[in-house]
C-alpha positions in Angstrom: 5.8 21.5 11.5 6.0 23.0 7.7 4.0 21.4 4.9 6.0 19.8 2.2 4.1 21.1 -0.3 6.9 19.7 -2.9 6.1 16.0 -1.4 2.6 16.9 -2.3 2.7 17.7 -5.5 4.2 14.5 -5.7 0.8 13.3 -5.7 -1.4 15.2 -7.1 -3.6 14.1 -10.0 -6.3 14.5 -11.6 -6.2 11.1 -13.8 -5.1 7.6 -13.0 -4.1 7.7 -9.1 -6.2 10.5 -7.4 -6.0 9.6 -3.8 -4.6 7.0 -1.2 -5.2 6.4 2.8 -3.4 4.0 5.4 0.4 5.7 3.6 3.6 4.6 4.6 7.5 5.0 2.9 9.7 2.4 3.4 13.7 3.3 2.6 15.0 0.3 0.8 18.2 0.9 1.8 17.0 -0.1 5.0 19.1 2.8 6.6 16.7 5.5 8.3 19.3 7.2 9.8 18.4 11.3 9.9 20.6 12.3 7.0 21.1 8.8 5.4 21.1 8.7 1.7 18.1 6.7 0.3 20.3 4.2 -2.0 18.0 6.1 -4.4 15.0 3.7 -4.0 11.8 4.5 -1.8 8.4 2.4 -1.8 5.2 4.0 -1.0 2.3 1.6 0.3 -1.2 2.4 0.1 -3.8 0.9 1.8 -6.6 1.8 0.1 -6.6 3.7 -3.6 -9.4 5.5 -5.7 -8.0 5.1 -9.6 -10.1 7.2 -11.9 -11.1 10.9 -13.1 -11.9 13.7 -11.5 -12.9 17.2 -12.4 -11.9 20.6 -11.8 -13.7 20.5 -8.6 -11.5 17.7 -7.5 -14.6 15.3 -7.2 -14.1 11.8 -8.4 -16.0 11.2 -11.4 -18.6 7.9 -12.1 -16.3 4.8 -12.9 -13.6 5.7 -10.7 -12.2 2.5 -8.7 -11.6 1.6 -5.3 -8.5 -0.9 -5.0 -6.6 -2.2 -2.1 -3.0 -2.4 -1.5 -0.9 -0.6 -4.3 2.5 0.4 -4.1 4.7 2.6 -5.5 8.5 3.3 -6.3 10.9 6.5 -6.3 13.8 6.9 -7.7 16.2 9.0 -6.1 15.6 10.9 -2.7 13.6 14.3 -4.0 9.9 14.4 -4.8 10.3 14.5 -8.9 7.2 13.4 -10.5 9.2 12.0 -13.3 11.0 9.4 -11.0 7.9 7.6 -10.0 6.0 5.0 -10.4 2.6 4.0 -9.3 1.6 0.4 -9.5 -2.0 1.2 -10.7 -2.6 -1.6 -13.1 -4.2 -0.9 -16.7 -7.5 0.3 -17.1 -10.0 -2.1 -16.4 -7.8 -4.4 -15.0 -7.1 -2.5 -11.3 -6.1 -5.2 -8.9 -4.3 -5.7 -5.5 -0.4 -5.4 -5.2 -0.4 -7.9 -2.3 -3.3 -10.7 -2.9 -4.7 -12.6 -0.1 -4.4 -16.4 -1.3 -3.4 -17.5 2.3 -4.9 -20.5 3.7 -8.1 -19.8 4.9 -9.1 -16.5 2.9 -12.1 -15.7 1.7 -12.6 -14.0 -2.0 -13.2 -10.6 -0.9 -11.0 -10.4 1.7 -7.7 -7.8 1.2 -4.7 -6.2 2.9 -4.9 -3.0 5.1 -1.6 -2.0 4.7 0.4 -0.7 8.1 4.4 0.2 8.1 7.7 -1.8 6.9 11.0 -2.0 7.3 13.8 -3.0 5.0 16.3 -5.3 6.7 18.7 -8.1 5.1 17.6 -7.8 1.4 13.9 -8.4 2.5 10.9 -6.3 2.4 9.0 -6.6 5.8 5.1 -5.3 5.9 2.4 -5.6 8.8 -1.0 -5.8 6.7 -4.2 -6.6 8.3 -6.3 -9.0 6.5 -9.7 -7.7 6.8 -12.9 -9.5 5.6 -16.2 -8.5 5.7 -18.5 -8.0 8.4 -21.6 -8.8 9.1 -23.0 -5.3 8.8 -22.6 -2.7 11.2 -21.5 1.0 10.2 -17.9 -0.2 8.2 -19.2 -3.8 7.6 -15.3 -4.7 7.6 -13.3 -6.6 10.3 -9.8 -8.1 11.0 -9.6 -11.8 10.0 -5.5 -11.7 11.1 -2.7 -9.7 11.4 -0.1 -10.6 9.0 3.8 -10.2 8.3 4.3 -9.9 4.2 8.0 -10.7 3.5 9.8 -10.1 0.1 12.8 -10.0 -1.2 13.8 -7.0 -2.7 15.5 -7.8 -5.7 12.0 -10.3 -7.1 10.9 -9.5 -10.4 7.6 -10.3 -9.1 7.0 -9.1 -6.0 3.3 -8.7 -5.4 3.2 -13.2 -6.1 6.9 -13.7 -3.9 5.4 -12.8 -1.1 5.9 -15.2 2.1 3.0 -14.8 4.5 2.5 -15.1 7.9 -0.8 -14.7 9.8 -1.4 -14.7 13.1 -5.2 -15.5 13.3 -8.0 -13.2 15.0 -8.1 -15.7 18.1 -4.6 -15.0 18.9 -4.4 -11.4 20.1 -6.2 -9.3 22.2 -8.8 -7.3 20.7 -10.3 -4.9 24.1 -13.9 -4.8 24.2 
């Protein structure tokens, strides 16, 4: 295995976006074929997101944000800097791609984002909802596991999302 250090670069900052986890690339031309063409549109989710500065030391600096779920779009099939874009809010107003207004939420509670598939016109994500605990070392927990559709021509995307959750008490979590 070779390091893509091109795919990298991709997303390497310094301001704005500095760093993602839980990352997944969904082709929207639902075709993920080896050596399919991309219909020239890929979507990046990110579970969780610092949005900030950091210095030349690559440490985040004080006022740098934590958000959950945010999403981004290529254009075209190479890693070209130019042709993205990261759905990272405006300062001071950081928020969630995908909210969590399903029946029985709680405020705080958000989306850790797992993969998708792109099948029919329709964007298909497995997120799990997580609230939080009730201490412990991550204080966090799974409230449900969750299928987030949309299509993928909405102008709106992160509010035409059709949920559904499959609560806590319905799958086996071993001891």
């Amino acid at each position: 295995m070779e390091r893509a250090v091109d795919w990298e670069s991709l997303f390497s900052r310094s301001s704005g976006w500095t760093g993602a986890d839980g990352i997944y690339w969904i082709l929207l031309s639902g075709n993920e074929s080896p050596g399919n063409a991309t219909n020239g549109r890929t979507l990046f989710v990110f579970s969780d997101t610092f949005i900030g500065e950091m210095n030349d030391s690559g440490e985040r600096l004080p006022g740098s944000t934590l958000v959950h779920s945010i999403l981004a779009g290529l254009a075209g099939d190479e890693p070209d800097p130019a042709k993205i874009i990261l759905a990272e809010g405006r300062p001071g107003k950081y928020r969630s791609c995908i909210c969590t207004d399903t029946s029985g939420t709680k405020p705080r509670d958000w989306y850790w984002m797992m993969d998708a598939i792109s099948l029919n016109g329709k964007m298909h994500l497995f997120g799990l909802r997580m609230e939080l605990g009730d201490g412990g070392l991550f204080n966090f927990a799974v409230a449900v596991v969750a299928l987030l559709s949309v299509p993928l021509d909405s102008p709106n995307p992160g509010l035409d999302v059709v949920r559904v959750d499959t609560p806590r008490e319905q799958f086996y979590i071993p001891p």
